[in-house]
BAMARMAR-141794 format. One line per field, with one value per residue (C-alpha): x, y, z; residue in one letter. Coordinates in nm, 4 decimals. Layout:
BEGIN
X = X, ... $
Y = Y, ... $
Z = Z, ... $
residu = a, ... $
//
This chain:
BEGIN
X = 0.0000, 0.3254, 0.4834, 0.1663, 0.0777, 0.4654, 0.4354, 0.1061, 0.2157, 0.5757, 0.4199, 0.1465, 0.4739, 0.5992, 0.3304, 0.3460, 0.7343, 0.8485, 1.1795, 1.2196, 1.1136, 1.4159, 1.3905, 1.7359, 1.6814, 1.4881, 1.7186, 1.8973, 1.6436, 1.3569, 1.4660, 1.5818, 1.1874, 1.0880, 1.2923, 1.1929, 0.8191, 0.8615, 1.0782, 0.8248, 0.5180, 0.7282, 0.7924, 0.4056, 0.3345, 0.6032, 0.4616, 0.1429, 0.1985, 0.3807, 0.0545, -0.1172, 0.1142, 0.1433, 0.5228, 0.7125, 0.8870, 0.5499, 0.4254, 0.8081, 0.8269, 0.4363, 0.4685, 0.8549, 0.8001, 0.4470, 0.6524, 0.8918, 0.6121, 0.4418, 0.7671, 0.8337, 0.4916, 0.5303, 0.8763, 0.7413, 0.4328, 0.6079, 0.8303, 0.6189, 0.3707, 0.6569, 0.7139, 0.3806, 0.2744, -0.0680, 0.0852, 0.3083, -0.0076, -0.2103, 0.0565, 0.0116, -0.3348, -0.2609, -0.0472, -0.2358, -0.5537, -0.3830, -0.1934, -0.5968, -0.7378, -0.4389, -0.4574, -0.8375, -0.8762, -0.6201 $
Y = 0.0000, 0.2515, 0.1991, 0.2559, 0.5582, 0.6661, 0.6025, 0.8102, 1.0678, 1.0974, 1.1013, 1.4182, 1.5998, 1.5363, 1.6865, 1.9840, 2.0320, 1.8727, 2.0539, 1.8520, 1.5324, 1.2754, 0.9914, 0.8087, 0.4051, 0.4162, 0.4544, 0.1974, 0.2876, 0.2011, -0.1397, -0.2449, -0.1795, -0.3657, -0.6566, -0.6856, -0.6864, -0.9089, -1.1584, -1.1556, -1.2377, -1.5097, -1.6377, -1.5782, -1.8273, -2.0560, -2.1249, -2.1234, -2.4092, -2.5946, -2.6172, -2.7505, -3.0300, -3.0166, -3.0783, -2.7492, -2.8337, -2.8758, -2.5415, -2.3563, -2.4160, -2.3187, -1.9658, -1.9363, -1.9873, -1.7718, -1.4902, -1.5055, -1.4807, -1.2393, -1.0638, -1.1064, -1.0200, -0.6384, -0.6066, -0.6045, -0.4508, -0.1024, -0.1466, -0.0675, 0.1931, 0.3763, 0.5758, 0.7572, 0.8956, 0.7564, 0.3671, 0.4415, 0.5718, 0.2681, 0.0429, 0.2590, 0.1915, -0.1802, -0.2187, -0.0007, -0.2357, -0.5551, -0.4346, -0.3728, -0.6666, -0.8626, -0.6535, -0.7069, -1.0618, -1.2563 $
Z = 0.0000, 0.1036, -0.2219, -0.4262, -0.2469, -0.3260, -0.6890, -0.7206, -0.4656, -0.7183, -1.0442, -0.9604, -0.8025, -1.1145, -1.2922, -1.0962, -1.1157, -1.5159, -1.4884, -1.1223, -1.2076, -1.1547, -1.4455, -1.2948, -1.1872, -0.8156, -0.4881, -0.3058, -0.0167, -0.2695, -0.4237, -0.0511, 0.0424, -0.2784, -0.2050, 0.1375, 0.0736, -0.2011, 0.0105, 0.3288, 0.0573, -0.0792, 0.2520, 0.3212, -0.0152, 0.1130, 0.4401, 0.2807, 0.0544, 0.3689, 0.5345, 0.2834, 0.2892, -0.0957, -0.2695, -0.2829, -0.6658, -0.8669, -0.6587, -0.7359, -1.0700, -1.1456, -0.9670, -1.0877, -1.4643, -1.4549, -1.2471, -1.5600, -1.8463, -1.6735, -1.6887, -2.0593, -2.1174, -1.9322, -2.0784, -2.3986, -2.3064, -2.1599, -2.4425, -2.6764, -2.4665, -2.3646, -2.0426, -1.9152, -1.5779, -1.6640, -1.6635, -1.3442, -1.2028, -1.2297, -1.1472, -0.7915, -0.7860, -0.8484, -0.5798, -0.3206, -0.4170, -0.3533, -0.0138, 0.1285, -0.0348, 0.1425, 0.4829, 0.4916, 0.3677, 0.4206 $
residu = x, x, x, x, x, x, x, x, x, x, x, x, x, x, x, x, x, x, x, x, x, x, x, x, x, x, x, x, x, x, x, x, x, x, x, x, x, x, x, x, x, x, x, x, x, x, x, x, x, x, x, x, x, x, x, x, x, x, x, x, x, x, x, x, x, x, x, x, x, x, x, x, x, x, x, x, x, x, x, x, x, x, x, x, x, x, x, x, x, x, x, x, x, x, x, x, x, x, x, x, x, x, x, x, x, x $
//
């Protein structure tokens, strides 16, 4: 939800300030948070599937070779759209929708 607000609350201070806007590769600070959330929701799916007494491979290679397609797939995808406030927008409302629909439901 905190890095989805951040993304929003970035791109309309961008629109405000053009000449300001910084369009370098995110901070150290940023990617660490990234990683981190990333890591505890893989460790969230990890005990998950442990309790469900199901074999981790089958399970690893499923969510590991959709989490690369899925990849490919936006690569291409932003390669072609190009760079827009709009898309990094939405990707903020993505994320902020999936941090409540995890924080209320699960």
């Amino acid at each position: 939800v905190f890095i989805g607000i951040k993304m929003i609350r970035d791109q309309l201070a961008e629109r405000k300030n053009p000449k300001d806007a910084q369009k370098s590769f995110p901070s150290f600070a940023m990617l660490t948070g990234l990683a981190i959330a990333t890591s505890i929701d893989a460790f969230a799916a990890g005990i998950s599937i442990a309790f469900l007494n199901r074999e981790i491979l089958p399970d690893a290679a499923a969510i590991g070779a959709t989490t690369f397609a899925l990849s490919l797939v936006g690569i291409k995808f932003g390669s072609k759209m190009g760079a827009s406030s709009k898309f990094e927008m939405l990707g903020g409302v993505v994320l902020i929708l999936i941090g409540i629909k995890v924080l209320m439901f699960e």
